[in-house]
C-alpha positions as CSV (number, residue, x, y, z in Angstrom):
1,X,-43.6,57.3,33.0
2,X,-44.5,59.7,35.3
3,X,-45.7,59.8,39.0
4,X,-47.6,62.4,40.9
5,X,-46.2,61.5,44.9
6,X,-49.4,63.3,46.0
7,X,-51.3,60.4,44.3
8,X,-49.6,57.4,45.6
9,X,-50.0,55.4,49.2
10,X,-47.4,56.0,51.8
11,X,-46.2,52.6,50.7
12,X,-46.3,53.4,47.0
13,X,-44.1,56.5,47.4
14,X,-41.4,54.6,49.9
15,X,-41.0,51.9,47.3
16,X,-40.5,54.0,44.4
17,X,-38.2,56.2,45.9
18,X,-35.9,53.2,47.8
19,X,-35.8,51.4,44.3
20,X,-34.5,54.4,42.8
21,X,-32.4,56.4,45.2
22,X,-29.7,54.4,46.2
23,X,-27.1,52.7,47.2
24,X,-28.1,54.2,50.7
25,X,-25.7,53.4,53.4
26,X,-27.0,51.6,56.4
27,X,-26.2,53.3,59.4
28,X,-26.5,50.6,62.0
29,X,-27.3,52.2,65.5
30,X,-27.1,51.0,69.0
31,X,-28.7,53.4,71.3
32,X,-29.4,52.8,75.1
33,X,-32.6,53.9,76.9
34,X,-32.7,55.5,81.0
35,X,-33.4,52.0,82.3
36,X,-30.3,50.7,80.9
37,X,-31.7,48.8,77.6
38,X,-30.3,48.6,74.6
39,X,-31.1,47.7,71.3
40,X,-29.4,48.0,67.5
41,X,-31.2,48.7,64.6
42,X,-30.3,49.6,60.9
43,X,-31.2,52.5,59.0
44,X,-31.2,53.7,55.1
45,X,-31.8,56.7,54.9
46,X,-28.5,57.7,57.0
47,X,-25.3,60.2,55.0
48,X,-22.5,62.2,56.7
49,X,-23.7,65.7,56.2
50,X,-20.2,67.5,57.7
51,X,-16.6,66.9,57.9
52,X,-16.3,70.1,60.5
53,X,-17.7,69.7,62.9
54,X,-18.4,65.8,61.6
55,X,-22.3,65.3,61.2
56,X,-24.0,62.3,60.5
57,X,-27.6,62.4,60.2
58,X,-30.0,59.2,60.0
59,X,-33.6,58.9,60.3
60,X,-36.0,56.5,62.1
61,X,-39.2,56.8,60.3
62,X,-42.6,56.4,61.3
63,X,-43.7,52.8,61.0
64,X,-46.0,52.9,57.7
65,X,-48.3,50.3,59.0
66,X,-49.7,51.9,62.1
67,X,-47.6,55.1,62.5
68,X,-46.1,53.9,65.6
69,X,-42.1,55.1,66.4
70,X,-39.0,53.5,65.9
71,X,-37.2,52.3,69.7
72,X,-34.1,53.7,68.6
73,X,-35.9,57.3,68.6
74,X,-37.3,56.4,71.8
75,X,-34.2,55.8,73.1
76,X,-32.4,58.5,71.8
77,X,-35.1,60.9,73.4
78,X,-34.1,59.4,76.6
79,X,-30.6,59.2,76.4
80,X,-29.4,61.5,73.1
81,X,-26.4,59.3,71.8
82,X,-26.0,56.5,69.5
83,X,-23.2,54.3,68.4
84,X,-23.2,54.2,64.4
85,X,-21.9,51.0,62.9
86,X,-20.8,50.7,59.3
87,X,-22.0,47.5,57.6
88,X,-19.8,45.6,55.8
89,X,-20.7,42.3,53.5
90,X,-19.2,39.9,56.8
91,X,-22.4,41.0,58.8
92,X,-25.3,42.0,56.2
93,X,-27.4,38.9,57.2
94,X,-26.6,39.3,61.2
95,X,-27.4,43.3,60.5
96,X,-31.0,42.3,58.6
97,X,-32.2,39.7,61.1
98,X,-31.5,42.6,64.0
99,X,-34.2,44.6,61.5
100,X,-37.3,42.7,63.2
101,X,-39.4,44.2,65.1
102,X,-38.9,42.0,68.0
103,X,-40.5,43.3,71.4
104,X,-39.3,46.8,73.1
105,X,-36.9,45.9,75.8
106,X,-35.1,43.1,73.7
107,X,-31.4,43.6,73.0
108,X,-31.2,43.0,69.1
109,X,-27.2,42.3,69.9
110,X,-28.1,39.0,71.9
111,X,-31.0,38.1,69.0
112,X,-28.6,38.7,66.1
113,X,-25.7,37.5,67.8
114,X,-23.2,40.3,67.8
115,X,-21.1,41.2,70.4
116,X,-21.5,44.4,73.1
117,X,-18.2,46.7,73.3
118,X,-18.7,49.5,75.8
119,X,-17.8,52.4,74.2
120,X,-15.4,55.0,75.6
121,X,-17.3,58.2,75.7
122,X,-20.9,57.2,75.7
123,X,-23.4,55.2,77.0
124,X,-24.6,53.0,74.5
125,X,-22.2,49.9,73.1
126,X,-20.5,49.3,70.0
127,X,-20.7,46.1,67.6
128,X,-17.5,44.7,67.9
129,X,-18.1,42.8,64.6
130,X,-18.4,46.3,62.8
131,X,-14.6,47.4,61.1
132,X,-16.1,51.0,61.4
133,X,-17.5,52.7,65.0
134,X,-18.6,56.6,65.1
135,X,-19.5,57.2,69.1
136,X,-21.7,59.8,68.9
137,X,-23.6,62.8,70.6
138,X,-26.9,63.4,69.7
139,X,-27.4,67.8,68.8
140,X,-30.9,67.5,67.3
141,X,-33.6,65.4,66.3
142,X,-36.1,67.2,63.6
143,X,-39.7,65.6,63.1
144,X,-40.5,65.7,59.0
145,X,-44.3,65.0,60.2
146,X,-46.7,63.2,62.1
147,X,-47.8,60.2,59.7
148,X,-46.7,57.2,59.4
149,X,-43.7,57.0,56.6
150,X,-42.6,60.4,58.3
151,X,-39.1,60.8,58.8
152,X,-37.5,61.9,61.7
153,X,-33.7,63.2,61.3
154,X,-31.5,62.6,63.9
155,X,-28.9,65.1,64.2
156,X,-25.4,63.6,65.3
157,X,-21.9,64.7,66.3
158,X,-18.7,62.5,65.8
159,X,-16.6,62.2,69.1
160,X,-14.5,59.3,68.5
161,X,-14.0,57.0,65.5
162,X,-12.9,53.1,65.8
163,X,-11.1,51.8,62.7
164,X,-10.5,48.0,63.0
165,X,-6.4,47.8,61.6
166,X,-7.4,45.1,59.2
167,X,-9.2,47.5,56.7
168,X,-6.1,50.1,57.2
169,X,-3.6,50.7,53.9
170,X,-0.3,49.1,54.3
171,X,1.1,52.4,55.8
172,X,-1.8,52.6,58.6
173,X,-2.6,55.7,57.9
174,X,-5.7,55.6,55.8
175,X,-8.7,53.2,55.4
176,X,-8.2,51.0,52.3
177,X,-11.1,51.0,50.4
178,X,-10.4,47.9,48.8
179,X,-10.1,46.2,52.1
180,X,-13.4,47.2,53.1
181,X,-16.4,45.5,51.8
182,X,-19.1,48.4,52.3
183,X,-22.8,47.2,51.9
184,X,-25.6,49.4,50.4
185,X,-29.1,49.5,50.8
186,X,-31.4,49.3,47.4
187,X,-35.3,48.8,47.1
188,X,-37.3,45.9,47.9
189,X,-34.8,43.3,49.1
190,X,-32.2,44.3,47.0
191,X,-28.4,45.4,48.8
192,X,-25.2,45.4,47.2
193,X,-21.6,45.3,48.3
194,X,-18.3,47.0,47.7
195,X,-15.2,44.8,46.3
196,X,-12.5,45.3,44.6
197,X,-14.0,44.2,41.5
198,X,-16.3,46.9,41.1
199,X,-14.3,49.8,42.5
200,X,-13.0,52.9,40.1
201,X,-11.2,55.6,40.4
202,X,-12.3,59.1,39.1
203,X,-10.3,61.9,38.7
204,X,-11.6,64.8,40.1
205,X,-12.2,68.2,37.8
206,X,-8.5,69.7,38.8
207,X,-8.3,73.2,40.0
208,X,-7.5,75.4,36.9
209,X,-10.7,74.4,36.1
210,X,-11.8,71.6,33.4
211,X,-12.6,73.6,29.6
212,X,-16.2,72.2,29.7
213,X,-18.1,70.0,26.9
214,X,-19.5,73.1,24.8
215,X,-15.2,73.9,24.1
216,X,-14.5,70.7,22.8
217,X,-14.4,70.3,18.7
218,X,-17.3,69.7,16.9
219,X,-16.6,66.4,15.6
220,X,-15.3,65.2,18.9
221,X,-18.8,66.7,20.5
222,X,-21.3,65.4,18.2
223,X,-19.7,61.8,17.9
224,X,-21.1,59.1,17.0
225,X,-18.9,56.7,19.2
226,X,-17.9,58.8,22.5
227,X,-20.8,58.7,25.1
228,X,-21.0,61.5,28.1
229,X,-18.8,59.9,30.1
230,X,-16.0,60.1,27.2
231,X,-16.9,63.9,26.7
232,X,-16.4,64.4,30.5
233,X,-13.1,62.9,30.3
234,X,-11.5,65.0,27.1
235,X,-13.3,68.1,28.9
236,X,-11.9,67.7,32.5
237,X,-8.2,69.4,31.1
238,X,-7.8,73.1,31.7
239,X,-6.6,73.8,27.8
240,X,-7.3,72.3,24.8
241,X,-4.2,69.8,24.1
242,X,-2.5,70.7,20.8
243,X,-0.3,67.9,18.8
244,X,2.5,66.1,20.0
245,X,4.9,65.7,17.1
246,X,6.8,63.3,19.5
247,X,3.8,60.8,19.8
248,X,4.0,57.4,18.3
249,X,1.5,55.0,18.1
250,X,1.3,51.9,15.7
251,X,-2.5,51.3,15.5
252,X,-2.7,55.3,14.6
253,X,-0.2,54.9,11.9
254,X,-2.7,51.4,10.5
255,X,-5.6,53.7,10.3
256,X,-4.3,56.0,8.5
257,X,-3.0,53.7,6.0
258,X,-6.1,51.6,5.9
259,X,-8.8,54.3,5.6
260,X,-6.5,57.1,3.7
261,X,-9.1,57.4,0.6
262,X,-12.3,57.0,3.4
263,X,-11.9,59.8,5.8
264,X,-15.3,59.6,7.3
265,X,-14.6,56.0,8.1
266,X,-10.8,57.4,9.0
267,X,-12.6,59.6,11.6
268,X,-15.4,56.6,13.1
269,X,-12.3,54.1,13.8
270,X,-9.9,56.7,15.4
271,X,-13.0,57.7,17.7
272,X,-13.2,53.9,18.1
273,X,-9.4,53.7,19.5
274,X,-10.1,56.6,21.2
275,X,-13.0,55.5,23.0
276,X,-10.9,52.3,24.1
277,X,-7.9,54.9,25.4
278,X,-10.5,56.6,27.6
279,X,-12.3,53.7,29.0
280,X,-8.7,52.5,30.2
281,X,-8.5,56.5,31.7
282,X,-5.5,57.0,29.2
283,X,-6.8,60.9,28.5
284,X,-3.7,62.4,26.9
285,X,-3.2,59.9,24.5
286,X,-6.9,59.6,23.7
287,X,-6.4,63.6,23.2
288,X,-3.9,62.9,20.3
289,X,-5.4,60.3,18.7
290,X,-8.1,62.9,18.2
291,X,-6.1,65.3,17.3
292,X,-4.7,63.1,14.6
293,X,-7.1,64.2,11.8
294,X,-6.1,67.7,12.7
């Protein structure tokens, strides 16, 4: 399928770019205006842009239906800082029902029932119900147009981070990412969350650099059992491994007995074990088994 944006409705274009780019993180902002009122208000399309200085950068878009503004970009005209609150799965349905576009002047913390925290540096409060807080200044706010669906990127600076102890590693140095149920925006009404369950580990490409795909062997390359995720694995090592002589394994020493007088077979079912090595992150002894018909 394929879809010309230029084509579509400004509703059209927002849901087939929120169904498919994502899991956005929600940056839930509380932002206070000159007269003193406040209101909290999630948003998608929200990243950290910077580590230094530390930049976050959300945007309140134009209201689709009638192109009208967001209050939290009101606000934030009026008084440039904002509290970003990281979501987790504890307050998703609190953090939606605050999403309604209730009245300006009403305070979205007494609606949804969260609680105010006065922050230390600036004006507007915190969620004490949120594990994460980012107090932050305001540098820049950039229009991306004048029509409704428009974007509007709001520019921010880090000053102080609040790190509820809870979600800390068991040295309290470090935020556990285990401990911290993270939700994530999709399309439609569609979020998901962060557990344990569905957390991995990937080892970054290490600094001699990784030999690449195009150096691996043929037959490993064109297999008919590793997928793209296997061949990134075998080519994130900065040499080609060569045979351990030491390495003993029991199910290698079965295959070859079993399929001695069927290599091609001999070469599917190693790529088989193999495959099973590397989907438990066991790389090196995936590499030898490999290596095996060698």
């Amino acid at each position: 399928m394929q879809l010309d944006l230029n084509t579509l409705t400004p509703a059209q274009k927002q849901q087939w770019l929120q169904h498919a780019i994502g899991p956005r993180p929600i940056c839930f902002a509380s932002t206070i205006n000159k007269a003193g009122e406040v209101n909290l208000s999630p948003f998608s399309f929200f990243n950290m842009f910077s580590a230094n200085p530390p930049i976050l950068v959300f945007s309140p878009s134009r209201r689709v239906r009638d192109n009208s503004s967001k209050h939290t970009l009101e606000n934030i005209l009026e008084v440039p800082e904002v509290v970003i609150n990281v979501v987790d799965y504890d307050m998703v349905q609190q953090m939606s029902l605050s999403s309604c576009e209730y009245p300006k002047g009403t305070n979205e913390f007494i609606k949804a029932g969260f609680t105010e925290l006065k922050s230390t540096l600036i004006q507007p409060p915190r969620v004490k119900e949120s594990k994460v807080q980012l107090e932050c200044r305001v540098l820049e706010t950039k229009p991306l147009g004048m029509e409704g669906g428009a974007g509007c990127l709001v520019i921010c600076e880090v000053l102080r981070m609040h790190v509820a102890d809870s979600i800390l590693n068991d040295q309290g140095t470090m935020i556990d990412q285990q401990k911290l149920e993270l939700t994530a925006r999709l399309g439609g009404n569609w979020y998901c969350k962060v557990t344990a369950a569905n957390l991995f580990e990937l080892e970054k490409p290490n600094t001699q650099l990784g030999i690449g795909v195009d150096a691996l062997p043929e037959p490993i390359r064109n297999s008919r059992v590793l997928t793209g995720n296997n061949l990134g694995q075998l080519a994130n090592v900065h040499e080609l491994p060569t045979v351990d002589p030491a390495y003993e394994d029991e199910r290698l020493k079965s295959i070859f007995q079993y399929y001695a007088i069927t290599p091609d077979e001999m070469e599917l079912e190693l790529h088989r074990y193999a495959k099973e090595l590397l989907d438990q992150q066991k790389v090196q002894e995936a590499w030898q088994i490999l290596l095996a018909l060698n």
